[in-house]
C-alpha positions as CSV (number, residue, x, y, z in Angstrom):
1,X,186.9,-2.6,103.1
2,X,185.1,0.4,104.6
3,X,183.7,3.4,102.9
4,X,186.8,5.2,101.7
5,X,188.7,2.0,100.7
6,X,190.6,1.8,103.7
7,X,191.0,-1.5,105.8
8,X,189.0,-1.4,109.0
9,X,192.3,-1.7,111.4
10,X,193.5,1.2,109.1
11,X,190.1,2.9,109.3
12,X,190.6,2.5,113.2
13,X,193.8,3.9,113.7
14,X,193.1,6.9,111.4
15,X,190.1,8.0,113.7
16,X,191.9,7.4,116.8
17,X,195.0,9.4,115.9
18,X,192.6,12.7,114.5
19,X,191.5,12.9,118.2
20,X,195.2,14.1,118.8
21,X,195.5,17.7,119.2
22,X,196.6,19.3,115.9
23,X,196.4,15.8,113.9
24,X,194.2,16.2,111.5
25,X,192.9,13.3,108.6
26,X,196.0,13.7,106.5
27,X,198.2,13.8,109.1
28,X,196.9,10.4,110.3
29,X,196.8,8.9,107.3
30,X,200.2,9.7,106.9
31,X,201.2,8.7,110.7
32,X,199.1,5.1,110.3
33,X,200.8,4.2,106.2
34,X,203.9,5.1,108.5
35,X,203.5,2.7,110.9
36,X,202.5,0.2,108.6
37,X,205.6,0.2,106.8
38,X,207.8,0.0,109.9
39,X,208.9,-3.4,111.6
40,X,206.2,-5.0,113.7
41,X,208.3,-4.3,116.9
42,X,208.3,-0.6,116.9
43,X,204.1,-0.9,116.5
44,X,204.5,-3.0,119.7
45,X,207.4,-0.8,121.9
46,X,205.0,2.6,120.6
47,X,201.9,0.6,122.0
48,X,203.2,-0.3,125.2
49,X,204.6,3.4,125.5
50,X,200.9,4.2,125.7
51,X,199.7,1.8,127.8
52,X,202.7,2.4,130.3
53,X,201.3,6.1,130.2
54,X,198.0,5.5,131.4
55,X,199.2,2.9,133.6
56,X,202.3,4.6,135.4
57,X,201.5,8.0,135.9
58,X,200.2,9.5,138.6
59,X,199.3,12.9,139.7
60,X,201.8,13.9,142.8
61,X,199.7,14.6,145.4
62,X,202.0,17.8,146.6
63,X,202.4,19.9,142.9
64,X,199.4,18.2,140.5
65,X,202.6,17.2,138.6
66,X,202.4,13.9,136.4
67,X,204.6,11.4,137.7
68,X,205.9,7.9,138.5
69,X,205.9,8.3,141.8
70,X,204.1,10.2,145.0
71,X,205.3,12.2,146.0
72,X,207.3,13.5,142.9
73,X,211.3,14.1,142.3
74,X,210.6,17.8,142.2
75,X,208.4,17.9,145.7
76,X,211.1,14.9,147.0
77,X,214.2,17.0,146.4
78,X,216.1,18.5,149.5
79,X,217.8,21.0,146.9
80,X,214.5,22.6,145.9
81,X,213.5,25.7,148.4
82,X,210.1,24.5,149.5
83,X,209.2,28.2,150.5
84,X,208.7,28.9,146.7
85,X,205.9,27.9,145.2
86,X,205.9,28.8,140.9
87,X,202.1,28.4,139.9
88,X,202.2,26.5,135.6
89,X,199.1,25.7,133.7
90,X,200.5,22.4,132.3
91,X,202.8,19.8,133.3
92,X,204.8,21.0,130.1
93,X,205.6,24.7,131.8
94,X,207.0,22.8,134.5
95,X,210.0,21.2,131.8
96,X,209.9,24.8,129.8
97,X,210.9,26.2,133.3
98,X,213.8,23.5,134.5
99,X,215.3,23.8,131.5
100,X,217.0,27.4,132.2
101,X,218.3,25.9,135.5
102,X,218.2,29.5,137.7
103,X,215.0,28.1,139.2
104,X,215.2,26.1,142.5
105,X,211.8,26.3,144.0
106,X,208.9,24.1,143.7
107,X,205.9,24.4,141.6
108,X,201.4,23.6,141.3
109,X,200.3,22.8,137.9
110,X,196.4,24.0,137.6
111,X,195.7,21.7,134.9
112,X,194.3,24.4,133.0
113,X,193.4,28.1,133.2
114,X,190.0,29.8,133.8
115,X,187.9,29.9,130.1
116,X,184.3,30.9,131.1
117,X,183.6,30.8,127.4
118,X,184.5,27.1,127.8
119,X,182.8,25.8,130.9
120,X,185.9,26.1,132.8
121,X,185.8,27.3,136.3
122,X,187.9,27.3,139.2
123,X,186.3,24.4,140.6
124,X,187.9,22.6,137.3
125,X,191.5,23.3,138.1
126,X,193.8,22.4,141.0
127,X,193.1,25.4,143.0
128,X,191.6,24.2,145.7
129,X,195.0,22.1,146.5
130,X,196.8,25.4,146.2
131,X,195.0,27.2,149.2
132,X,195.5,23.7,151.3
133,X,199.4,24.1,150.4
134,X,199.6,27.3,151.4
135,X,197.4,27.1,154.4
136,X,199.8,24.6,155.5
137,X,202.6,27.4,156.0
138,X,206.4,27.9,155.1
139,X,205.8,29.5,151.6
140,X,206.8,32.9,151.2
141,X,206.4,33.7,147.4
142,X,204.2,32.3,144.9
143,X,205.0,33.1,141.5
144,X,202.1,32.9,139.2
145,X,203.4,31.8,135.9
146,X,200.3,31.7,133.7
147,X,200.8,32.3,130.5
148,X,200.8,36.1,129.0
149,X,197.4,35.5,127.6
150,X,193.7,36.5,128.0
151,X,192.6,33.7,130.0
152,X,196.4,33.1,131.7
153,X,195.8,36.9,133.2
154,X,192.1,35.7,133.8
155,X,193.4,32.9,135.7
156,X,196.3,35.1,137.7
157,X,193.8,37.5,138.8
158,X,191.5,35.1,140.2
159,X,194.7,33.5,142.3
160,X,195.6,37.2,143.3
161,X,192.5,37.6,144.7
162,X,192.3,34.6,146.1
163,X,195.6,34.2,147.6
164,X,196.4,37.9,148.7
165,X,194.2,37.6,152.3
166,X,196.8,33.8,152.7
167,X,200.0,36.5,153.3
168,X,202.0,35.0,150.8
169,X,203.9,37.3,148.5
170,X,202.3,36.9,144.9
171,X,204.7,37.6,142.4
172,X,204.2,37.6,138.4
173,X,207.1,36.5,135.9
174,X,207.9,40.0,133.7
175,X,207.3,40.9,130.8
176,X,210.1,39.1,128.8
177,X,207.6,36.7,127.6
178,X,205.5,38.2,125.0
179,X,201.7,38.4,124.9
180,X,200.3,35.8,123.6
181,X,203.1,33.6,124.1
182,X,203.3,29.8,125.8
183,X,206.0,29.0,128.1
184,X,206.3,25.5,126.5
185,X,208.1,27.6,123.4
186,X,209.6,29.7,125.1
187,X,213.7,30.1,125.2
188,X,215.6,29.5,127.7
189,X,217.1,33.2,128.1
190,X,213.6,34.7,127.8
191,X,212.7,32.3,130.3
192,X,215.3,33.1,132.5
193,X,214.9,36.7,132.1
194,X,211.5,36.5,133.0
195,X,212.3,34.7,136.1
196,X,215.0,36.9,137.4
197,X,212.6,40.3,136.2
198,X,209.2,38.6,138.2
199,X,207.4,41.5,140.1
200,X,205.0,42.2,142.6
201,X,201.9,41.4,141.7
C-alpha cells in the first residue's frame, strides 16, 4: 500500500485522471472506485477508446480539424461553400457550430487563442496555415468566431490585422453571444442568431 492507503494501480489511476481538466482528487477517486466496481470489459472497451484516440486522429491538413482522415468530411464535402472560411478556437466550436445547421461553409480551428500572460503567441496557433489558405484564393469571407472574451477579441484583432491587406472580407459573429461566453455552451438559436447577425469587422 502507498501513503494514503490506496493500492498503487489505484494510486496510479487517481493521479492520472487529476491531470484532466476540471478533475480534481475527489473526482478521481470517485471516477477510479467507479471503474473498479464495473465489469472488467468496460475498463478494457474505455482503454482502447483512448488508445484509438491517440492513434486515429489526425489533424486535417486543410481546417487543423481532428479527424480520421486527411483531408476531413468537412473540407471533403461538395455541399460545403469553400469560399467561406468560419475561423474556431477548438475543435469543439466546430460541433457547437454544425449543430444549428444554417452554416454551410468551411472552417480553421487555431488551436488556441492569443494569451501573452501565458506564453502564447501567434507562432503557437494555426495561423500561419490560415494566410497559406487564403493566399491560395477562392475565399471571400472569413468569419472570425473567437469567442466573446478578452483574449478571443485579442486573438480577432490580431487576424483583422493580419488578414485585412489578403482582400478577404473579415466578418465577426454578433453580439448574440454574450461576453464572456464559449461557443461550446452555447444554444443553438443564439448560435444561429449570431451567425445570421455576423458584421463587418
Amino acid at each position: 500500500m502507498e501513503k494514503g492507503g490506496a493500492a498503487p494501480p489505484i494510486a496510479r489511476l487517481m493521479a492520472e485522471l487529476t491531470r484532466l481538466p476540471g478533475i480534481g482528487p475527489k473526482t478521481a477517486a470517485r471516477l477510479t472506485y467507479h471503474l473498479l466496481r464495473r465489469p472488467k470489459e468496460e475498463a478494457q472497451a474505455l482503454a482502447e477508446a483512448i488508445v484509438a484516440l491517440k492513434e486515429q486522429t489526425v489533424l486535417c491538413s486543410r481546417c487543423q480539424n481532428l479527424s480520421q482522415a486527411d483531408p476531413c468530411p468537412l473540407c471533403s464535402s461538395p455541399e460545403r461553400d469553400g469560399g467561406l472560411i468560419c475561423v474556431v478556437e477548438e475543435p469543439l466550436d466546430i460541433l457547437a457550430l454544425e449543430r444549428t445547421g444554417r452554416y454551410k461553409g468551411l472552417y480553421h480551428v487555431l488551436h488556441g487563442v492569443l494569451s501573452p500572460l501565458n506564453g502564447v503567441g501567434p507562432d503557437d496557433l494555426k495561423v500561419q496555415e490560415l494566410v497559406e489558405r487564403l493566399k491560395g484564393g477562392g475565399v471571400r469571407e472569413v468569419i472570425l468566431a473567437t469567442n466573446p472574451n478578452v483574449e478571443g477579441e485579442t486573438t480577432a484583432l490580431y487576424l483583422h490585422r493580419l488578414l485585412l491587406p489578403l482582400g478577404v472580407r473579415l466578418t465577426r459573429l454578433a453580439r448574440g453571444l454574450p461576453m464572456g461566453a464559449d461557443l461550446e455552451y452555447a444554444d443553438d438559436v443564439t448560435l444561429t442568431q449570431a451567425l445570421e447577425g455576423r458584421r463587418e469587422f
